[in-house]
Backbone bond lengths (Angstrom), bond angles and torsions (degrees), N, CA, C in turn:
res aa  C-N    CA-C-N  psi(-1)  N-CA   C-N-CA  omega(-1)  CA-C   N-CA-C  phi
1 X - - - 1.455 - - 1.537 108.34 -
2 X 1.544 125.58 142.77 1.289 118.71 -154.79 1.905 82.16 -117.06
3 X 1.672 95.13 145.94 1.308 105.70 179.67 1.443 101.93 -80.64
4 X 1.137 148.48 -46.98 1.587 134.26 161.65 1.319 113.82 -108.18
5 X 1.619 104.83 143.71 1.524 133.23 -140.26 1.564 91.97 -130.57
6 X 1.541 98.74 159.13 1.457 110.87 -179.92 1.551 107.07 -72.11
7 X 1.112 147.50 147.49 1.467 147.28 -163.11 1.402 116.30 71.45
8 X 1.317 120.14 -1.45 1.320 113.56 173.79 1.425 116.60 -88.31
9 X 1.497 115.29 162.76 1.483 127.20 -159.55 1.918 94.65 -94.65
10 X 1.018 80.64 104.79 2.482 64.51 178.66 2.080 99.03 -115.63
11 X 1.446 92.43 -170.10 1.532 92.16 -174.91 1.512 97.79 -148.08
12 X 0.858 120.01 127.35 1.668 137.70 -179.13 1.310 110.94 -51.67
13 X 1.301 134.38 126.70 1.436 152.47 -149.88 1.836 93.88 -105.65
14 X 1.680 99.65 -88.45 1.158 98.48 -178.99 1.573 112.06 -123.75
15 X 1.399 119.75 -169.88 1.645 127.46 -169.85 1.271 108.44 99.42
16 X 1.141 95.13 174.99 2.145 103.28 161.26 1.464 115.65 -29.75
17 X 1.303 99.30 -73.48 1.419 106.67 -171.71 1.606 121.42 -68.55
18 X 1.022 123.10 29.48 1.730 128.54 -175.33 1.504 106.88 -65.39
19 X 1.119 78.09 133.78 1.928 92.94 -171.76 1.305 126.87 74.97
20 X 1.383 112.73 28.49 1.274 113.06 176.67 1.200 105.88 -115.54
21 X 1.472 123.70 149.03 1.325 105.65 179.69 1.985 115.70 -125.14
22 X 1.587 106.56 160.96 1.536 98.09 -162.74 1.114 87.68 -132.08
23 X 1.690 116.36 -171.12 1.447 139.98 146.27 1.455 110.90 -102.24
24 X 1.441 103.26 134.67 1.356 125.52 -176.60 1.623 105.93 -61.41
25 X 1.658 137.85 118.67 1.057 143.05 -175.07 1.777 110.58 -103.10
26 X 1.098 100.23 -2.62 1.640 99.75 -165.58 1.590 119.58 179.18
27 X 1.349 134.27 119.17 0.970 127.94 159.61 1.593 131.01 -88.96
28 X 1.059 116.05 147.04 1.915 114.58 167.23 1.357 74.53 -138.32
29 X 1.704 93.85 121.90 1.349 114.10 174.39 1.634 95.36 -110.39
30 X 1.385 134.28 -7.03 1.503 117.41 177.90 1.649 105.07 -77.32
31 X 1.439 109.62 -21.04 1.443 114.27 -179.87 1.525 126.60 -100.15
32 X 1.200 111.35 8.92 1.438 113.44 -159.40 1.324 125.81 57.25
33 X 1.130 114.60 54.30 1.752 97.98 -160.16 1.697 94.52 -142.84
34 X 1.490 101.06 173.18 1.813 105.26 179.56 1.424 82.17 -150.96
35 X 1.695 103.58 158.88 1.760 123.53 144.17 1.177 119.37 -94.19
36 X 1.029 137.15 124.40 1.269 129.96 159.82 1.137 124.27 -86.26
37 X 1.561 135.48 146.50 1.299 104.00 163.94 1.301 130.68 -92.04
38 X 1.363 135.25 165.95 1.361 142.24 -133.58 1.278 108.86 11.99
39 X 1.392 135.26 85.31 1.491 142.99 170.57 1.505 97.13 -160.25
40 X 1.257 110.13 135.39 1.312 138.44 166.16 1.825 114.69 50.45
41 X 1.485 119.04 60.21 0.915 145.40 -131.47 1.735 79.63 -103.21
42 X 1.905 106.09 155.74 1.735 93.27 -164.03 1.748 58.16 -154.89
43 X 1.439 96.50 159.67 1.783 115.83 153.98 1.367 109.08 -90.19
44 X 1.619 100.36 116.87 1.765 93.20 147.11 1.087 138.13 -134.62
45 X 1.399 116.28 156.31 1.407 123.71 -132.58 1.452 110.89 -98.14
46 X 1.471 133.83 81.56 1.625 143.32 -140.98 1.489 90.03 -91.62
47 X 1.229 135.42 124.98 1.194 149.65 124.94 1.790 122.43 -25.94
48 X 1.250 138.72 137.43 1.058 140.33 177.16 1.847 94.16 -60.13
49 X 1.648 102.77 136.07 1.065 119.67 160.07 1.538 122.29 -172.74
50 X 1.268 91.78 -169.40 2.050 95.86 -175.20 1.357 112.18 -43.37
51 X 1.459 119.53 -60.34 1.362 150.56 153.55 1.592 114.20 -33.21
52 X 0.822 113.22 -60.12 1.733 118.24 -178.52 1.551 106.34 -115.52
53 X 1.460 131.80 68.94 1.146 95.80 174.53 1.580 148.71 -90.99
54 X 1.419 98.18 21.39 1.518 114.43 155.54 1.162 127.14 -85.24
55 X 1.601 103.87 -38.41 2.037 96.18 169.86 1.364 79.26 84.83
56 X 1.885 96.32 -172.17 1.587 90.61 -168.67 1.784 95.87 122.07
57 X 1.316 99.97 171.29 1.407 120.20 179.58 1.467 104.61 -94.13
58 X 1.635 123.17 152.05 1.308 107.87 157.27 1.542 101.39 -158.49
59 X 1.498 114.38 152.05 1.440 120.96 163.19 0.643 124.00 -63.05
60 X 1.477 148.26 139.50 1.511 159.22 -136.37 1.505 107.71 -174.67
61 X 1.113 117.83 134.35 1.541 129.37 175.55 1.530 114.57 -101.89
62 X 1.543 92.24 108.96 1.873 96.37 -158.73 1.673 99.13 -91.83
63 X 1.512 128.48 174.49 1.371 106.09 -166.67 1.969 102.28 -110.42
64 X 1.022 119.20 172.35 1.298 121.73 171.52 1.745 119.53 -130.69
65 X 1.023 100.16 179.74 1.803 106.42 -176.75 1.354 101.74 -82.64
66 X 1.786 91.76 114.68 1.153 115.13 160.40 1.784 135.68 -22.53
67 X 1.757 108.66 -38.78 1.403 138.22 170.80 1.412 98.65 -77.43
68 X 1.646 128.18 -1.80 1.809 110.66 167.94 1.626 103.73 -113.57
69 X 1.383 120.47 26.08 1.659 123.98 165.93 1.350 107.50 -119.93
70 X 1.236 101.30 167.05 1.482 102.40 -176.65 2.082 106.00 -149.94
71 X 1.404 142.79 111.18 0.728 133.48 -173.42 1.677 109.56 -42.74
72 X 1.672 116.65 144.94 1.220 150.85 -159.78 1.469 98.97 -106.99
73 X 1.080 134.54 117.18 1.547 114.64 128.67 1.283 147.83 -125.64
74 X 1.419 103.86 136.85 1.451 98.05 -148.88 1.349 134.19 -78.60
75 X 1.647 108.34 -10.86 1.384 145.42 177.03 2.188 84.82 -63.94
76 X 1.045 115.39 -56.31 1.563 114.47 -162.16 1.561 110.94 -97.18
77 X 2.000 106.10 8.88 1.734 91.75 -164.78 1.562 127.99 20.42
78 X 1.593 100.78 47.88 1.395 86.52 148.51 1.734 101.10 -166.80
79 X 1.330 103.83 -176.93 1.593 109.76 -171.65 1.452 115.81 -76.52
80 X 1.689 111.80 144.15 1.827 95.58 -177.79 1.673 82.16 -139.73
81 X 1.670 104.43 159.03 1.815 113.21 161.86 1.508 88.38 -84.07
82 X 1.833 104.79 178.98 1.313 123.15 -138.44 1.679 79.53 -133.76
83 X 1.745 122.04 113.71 1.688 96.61 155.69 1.361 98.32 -123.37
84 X 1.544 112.73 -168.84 1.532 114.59 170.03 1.130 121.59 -121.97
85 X 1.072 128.70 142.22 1.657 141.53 154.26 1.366 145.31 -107.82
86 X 1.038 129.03 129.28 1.311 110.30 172.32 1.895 137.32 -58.34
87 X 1.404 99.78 112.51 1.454 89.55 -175.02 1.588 104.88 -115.81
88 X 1.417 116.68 148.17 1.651 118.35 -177.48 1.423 105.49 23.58
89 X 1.236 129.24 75.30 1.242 137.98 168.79 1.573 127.79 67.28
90 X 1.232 98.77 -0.83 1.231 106.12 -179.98 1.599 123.09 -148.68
91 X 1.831 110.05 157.96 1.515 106.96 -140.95 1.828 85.75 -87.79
92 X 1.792 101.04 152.63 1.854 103.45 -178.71 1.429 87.37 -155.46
93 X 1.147 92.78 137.48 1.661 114.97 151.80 1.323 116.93 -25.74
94 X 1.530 122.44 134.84 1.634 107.70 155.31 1.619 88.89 -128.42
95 X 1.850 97.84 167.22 0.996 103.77 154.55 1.766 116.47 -101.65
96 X 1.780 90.37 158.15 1.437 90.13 -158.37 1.750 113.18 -74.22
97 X 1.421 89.91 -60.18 1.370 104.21 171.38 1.821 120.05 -34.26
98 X 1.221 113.64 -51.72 1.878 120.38 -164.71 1.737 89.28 -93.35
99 X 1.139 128.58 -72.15 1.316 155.18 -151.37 1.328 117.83 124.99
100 X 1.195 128.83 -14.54 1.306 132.59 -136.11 1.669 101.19 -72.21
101 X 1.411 115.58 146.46 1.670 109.22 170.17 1.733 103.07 -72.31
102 X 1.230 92.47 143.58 1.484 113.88 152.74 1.858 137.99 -87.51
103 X 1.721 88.93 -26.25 1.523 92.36 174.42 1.352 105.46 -147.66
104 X 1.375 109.80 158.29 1.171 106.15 -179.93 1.557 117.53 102.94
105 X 1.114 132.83 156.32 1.954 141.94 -168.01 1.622 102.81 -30.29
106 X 0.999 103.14 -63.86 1.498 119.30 175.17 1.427 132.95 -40.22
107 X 1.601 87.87 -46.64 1.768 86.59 172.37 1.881 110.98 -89.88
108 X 1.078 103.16 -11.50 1.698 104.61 172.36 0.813 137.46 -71.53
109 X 1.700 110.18 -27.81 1.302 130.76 160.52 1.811 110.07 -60.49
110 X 1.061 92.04 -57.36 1.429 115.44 -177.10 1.949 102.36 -38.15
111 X 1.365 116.11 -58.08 1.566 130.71 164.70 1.523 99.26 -52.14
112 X 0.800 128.62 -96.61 1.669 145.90 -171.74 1.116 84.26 -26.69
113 X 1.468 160.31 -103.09 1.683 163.50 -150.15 1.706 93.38 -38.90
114 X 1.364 110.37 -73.76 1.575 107.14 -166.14 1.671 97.69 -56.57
115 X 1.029 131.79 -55.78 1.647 115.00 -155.09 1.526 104.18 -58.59
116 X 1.433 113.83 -39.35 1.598 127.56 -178.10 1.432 118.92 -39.18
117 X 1.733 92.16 -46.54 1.502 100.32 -174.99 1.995 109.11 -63.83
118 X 1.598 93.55 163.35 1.669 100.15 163.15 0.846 108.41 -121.30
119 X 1.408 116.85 177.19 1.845 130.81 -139.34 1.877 81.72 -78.64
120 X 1.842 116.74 -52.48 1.665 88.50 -152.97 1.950 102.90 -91.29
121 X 1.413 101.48 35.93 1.370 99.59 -176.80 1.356 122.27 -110.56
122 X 0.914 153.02 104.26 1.636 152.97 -98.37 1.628 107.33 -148.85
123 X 1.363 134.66 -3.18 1.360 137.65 -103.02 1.477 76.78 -170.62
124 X 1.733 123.56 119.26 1.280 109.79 -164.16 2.192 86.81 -111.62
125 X 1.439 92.67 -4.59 1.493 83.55 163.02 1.445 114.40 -77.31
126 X 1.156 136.04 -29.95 1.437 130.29 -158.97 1.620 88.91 -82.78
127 X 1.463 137.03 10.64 1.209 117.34 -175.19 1.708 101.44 -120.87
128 X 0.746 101.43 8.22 1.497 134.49 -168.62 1.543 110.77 -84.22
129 X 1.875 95.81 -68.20 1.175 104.20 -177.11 2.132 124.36 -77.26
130 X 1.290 80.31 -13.12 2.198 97.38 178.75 1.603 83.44 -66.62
């Protein structure tokens, strides 16, 4: 089981872009590697074709080592490591720092409550009851 997952929010360790943070667009797990998006952005140089038929230059999101991200969270603005536990029978992510699950019943709820809520509503029952 991989401690960061495609859809996850991570934050750039080292390179150019350090300290910025993205969503994970892609894994190559034979290489160690992730895309992020908008991170570590390269020109490439498209040839006229079916697909492109202007050709032309274009930005491209090239991937980096997995060991230079670090899971994000955005609920805590700030960075946490990734361990696992067993929850209701089955193995999930935690975060290290909060505890909080990352996968699994628990953390969905956890999504579903925050998006529910509105900005002047503070009160995680009133999001409860909508």
């Amino acid at each position: 089981m991989a401690q960061i997952r495609k859809g996850d929010m991570v934050e750039i360790l080292a390179g150019n872009d350090k300290g910025k943070p993205g969503r994970v667009l892609r894994m190559i797990p034979d290489k160690d590697r992730v895309v992020v998006q908008g991170v570590n952005l390269r020109w490439k140089h498209m040839r006229k074709s079916q697909q492109s038929p202007q050709g032309g230059r274009m930005r491209k999101e090239m991937s980096i080592h997995v060991s230079n991200v670090m899971l994000f969270m955005e609920s805590e603005e700030t960075r946490t490591r990734v361990g696992f536990t067993v929850h209701e029978g089955k193995k999930v992510r935690v975060a290290r720092k909060t505890g909080a699950l990352l996968d699994g019943a628990g953390a969905e709820k956890a999504r579903k409550r925050k998006k529910k809520q509105t900005p002047g509503d503070d009160t995680p029952d009133a999001a409860e009851e909508s």
